[in-house]
C-alpha positions in Angstrom: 15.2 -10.0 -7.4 13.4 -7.5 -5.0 11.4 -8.8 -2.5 8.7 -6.8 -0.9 7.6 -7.5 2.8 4.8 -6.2 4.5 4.0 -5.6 8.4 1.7 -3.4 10.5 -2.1 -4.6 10.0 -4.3 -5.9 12.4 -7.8 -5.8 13.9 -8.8 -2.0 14.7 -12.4 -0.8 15.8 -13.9 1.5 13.0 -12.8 5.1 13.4 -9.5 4.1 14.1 -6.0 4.4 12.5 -3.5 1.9 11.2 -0.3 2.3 9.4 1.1 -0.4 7.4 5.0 -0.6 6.1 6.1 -2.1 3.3 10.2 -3.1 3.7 11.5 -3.7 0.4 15.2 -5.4 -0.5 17.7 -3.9 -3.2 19.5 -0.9 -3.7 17.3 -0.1 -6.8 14.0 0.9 -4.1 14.3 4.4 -4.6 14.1 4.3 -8.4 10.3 1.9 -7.9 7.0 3.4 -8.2 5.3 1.5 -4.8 1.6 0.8 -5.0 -1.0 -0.3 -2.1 -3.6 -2.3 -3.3 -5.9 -4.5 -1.0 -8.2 -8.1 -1.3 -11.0 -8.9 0.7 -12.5 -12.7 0.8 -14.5 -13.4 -2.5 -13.3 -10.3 -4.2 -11.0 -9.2 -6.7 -7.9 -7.5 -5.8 -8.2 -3.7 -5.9 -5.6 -1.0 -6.4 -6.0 1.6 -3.1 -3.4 3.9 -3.3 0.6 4.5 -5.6 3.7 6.9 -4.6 6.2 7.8 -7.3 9.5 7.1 -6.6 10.8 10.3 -5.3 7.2 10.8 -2.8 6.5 13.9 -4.6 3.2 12.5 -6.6 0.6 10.1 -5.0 -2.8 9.1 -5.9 -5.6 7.3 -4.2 -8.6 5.2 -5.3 -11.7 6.8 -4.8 -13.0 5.0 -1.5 -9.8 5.8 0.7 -9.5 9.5 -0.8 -8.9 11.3 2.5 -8.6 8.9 5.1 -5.1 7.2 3.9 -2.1 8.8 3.1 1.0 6.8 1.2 4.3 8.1 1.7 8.1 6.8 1.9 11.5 6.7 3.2 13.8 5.7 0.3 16.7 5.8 2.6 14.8 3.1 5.0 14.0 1.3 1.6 10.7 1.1 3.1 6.7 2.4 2.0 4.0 3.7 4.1 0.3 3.7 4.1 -1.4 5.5 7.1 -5.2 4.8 7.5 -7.4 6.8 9.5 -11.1 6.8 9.9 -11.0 3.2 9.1 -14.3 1.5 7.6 -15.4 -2.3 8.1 -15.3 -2.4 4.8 -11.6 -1.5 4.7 -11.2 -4.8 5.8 -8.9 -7.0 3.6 -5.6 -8.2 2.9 -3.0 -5.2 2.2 -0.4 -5.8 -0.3 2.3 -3.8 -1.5 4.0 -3.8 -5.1 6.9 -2.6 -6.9 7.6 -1.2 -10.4 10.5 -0.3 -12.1 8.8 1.7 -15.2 7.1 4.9 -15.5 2.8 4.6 -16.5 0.2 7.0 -17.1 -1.7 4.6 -14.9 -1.1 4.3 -11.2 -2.8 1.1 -10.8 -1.0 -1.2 -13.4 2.3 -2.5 -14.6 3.2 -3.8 -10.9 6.2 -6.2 -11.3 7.3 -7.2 -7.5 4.6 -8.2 -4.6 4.6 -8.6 -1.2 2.7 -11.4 1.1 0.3 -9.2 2.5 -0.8 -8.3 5.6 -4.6 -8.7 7.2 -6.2 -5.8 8.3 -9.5 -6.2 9.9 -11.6 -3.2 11.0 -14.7 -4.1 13.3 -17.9 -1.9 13.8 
């Protein structure tokens, strides 16, 4: 069973950078698709950002386009998402996932979660 462990939020003023890591068990990580996706109180769970497995292909939702940046180390079995020119309203709880299958779509299909980690971004 892979288990996915995340580290690296906290409170930041806006304008600011963060970047979160994602430290995943198994031999298999290099083979997963990662995803980023984030929660804030009394809102639904949205997807922020995916990397392939190789790091070659990543895509980003709309409202982080530019200011975060997914990558990877496969040999540190770990996943990375840098965020600069943080936003208050980048404040949530940052979860990463794992999947084993390749989708058309980035944002689904997610089979292994982390606990997440609080990111708070003050004005």
């Amino acid at each position: 069973q892979v288990q996915l462990v995340e580290s690296g939020g906290g409170l930041v003023q806006a304008g600011g950078s963060l970047r979160l890591s994602c430290a995943a068990s198994g031999r298999t990580f290099s083979r997963y698709g990662m995803g980023w996706f984030r929660q804030a109180p009394g809102k639904e769970r949205e997807f922020v950002g995916a990397i392939n497995w190789n790091g070659g292909r990543q895509y980003y939702a709309d409202s982080v386009k530019g200011r975060f940046t997914i990558s990877r180390d496969n040999a540190k079995n770990t996943a990375y998402l840098q965020m600069n020119s943080l936003k208050p309203e980048d404040t949530a709880v940052y979860y990463c996932a794992g999947r084993s299958g390749t989708y058309s779509d980035y944002a689904v299909n997610y089979d292994y979660w982390g606990q997440g980690t609080q990111v708070t971004v003050s004005s």
